[in-house]
N, C-alpha and C positions, 0 to 999 in steps of 0.2 A: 801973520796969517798966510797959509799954503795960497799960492794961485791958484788955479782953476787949472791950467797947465800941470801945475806940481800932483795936485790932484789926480788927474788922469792917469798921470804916469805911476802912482803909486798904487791904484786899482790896478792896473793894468798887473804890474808889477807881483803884487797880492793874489789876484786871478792864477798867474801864474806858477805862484809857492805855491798852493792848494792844492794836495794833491787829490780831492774831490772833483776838482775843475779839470775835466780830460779835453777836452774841446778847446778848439786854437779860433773860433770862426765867433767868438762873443766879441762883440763894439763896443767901445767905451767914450763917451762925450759927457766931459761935465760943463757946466756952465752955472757961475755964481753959487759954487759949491753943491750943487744939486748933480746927482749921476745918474744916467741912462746907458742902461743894460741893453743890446740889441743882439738877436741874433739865434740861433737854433741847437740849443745842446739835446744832448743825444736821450736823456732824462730828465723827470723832473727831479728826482734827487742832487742831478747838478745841477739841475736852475736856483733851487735854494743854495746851492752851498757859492752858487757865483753871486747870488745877491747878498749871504751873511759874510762875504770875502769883502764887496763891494764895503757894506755898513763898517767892516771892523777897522776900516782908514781914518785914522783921526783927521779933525774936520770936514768930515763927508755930513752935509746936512740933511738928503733924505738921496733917497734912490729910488728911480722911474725905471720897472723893469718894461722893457718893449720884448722882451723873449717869449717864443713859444718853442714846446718841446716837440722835437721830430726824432722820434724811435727810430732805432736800426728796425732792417729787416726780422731779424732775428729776437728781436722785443716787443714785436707787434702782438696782440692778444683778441679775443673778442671782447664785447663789452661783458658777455656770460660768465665767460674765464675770471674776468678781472674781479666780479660781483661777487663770485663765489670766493674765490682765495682771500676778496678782504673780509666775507663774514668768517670764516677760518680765523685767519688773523686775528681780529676783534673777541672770539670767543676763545681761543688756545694762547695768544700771546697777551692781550689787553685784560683777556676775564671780565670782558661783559657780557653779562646773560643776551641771547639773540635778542627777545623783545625789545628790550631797552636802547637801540640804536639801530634805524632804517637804512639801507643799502639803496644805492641808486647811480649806474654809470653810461655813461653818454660818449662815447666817441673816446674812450680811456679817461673820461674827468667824472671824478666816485665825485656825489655826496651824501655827504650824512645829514641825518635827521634823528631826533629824539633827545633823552634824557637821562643825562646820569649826576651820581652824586655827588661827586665832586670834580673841581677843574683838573687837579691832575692827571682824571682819566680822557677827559674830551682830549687834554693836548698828547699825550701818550698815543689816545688813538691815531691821529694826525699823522704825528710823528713817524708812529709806524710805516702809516701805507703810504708817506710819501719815498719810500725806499723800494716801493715794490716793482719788481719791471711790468711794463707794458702800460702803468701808470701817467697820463701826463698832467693834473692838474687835480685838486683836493678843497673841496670846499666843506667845512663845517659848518654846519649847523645845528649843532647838539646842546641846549641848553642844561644846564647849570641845576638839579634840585637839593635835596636836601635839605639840613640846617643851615640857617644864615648867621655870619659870623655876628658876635660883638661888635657896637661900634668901636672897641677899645682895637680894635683890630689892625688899627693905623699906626699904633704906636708899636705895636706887634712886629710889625712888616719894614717900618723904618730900621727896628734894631737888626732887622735880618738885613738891611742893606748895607747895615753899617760893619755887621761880620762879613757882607761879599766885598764892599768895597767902599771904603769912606766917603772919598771924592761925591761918588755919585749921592750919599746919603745925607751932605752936609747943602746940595741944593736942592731936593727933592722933599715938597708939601705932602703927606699922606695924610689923608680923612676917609672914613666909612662913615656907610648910616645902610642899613638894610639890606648888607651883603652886597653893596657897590663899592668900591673902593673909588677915588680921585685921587690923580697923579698933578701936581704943580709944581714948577720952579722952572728950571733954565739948567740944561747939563751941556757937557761940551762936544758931544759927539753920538751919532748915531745907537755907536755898542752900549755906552751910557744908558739911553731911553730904552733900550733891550734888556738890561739889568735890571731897572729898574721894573717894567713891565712882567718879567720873571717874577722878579720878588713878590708883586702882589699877587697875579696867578698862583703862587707856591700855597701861600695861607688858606689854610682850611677854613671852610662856608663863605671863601670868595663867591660871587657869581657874576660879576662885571666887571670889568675894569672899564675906567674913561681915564684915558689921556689928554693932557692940557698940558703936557713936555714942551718946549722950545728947544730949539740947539743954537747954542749963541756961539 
């Protein structure tokens, strides 16, 4: 098993390959295999891609972002601006009718409200506007409607793990019952319980996922 030491240094390391990661001024301390992220990048698009940097280190067992994003001068926006370009967004790049998903921004952090039909559009949206400039924080809240899956929908979603990646499908429990899916078992690493949590968002009339992952 890596130190704690070894750790570090290979976040560190990793931060650095990424060429999403521009910023030199991000901390890294782990301790008992746990990592914290400190420090001020310049977007929130690099905040995510220093915390999916952080997770993709084998034996990294969770990550504590302590980051807040501080825009250039030149990326600052109003909250109006920001409001308006992500319903733009939402209806020409996502193809959600306006009704269907409520706009709301506070100091550059959008969230969303409402309902659509299936999960690949809630995370599609996300995904979007966490790339947007003047953006620094993304809060969903958009439930899940439509049909709900099968319960057979577990054994559905296992066989999809098992096309992304064996490892991960050979300790990983799936069960539904009313368009919840349940995740169980023990995987070995952070980007593990991220494949895994993909894969069940992926299935059509998901509408929940519960995690009960460990990282051994």
């Amino acid at each position: 098993m890596k130190t704690d030491q070894q750790l570090q240094q290979e976040v560190e390391d990793e931060l650095a390959w990424d060429s999403a990661v521009t910023g030199t001024d991000i901390g890294v301390e782990v301790k008992e295999r746990v990592v914290t992220l400190s420090g001020h990048p310049a977007s929130y698009a690099e905040k995510l891609a220093a915390e999916k940097a952080a997770q993709r280190v084998a034996g990294v067992k969770a990550v504590v972002v302590e980051m807040s994003v501080r825009l250039p001068h030149g990326d600052t926006r109003t909250d109006e601006e920001v409001a308006n370009a992500v319903r733009s967004i939402l209806k020409w790049t996502v193809g959600l009718p306006e009704a269907s998903v409520q706009v709301q921004v506070e100091k550059g952090w959008v969230t969303l409200r409402g309902e659509v039909d299936r999960a690949f559009q809630r995370h599609v949206a996300t995904r979007t506007i966490n790339h947007m400039r003047g953006v620094v924080g993304v809060t969903n809240l958009i439930d899940v409607g439509g049909e709900v899956a099968a319960d057979d929908i577990g054994e559905k979603i296992s066989q999809a793990l098992k096309r992304h990646a064996e490892r991960e499908a050979n300790h990983v429990g799936v069960t539904a019952h009313e368009g919840i899916v349940t995740l169980t078992g023990k995987v070995g690493s952070y980007a593990e319980r991220l494949a895994a949590r993909g894969a069940a968002w992926s299935a059509p009339g998901v509408h929940a996922v519960v995690d009960n992952l460990t990282i051994g």
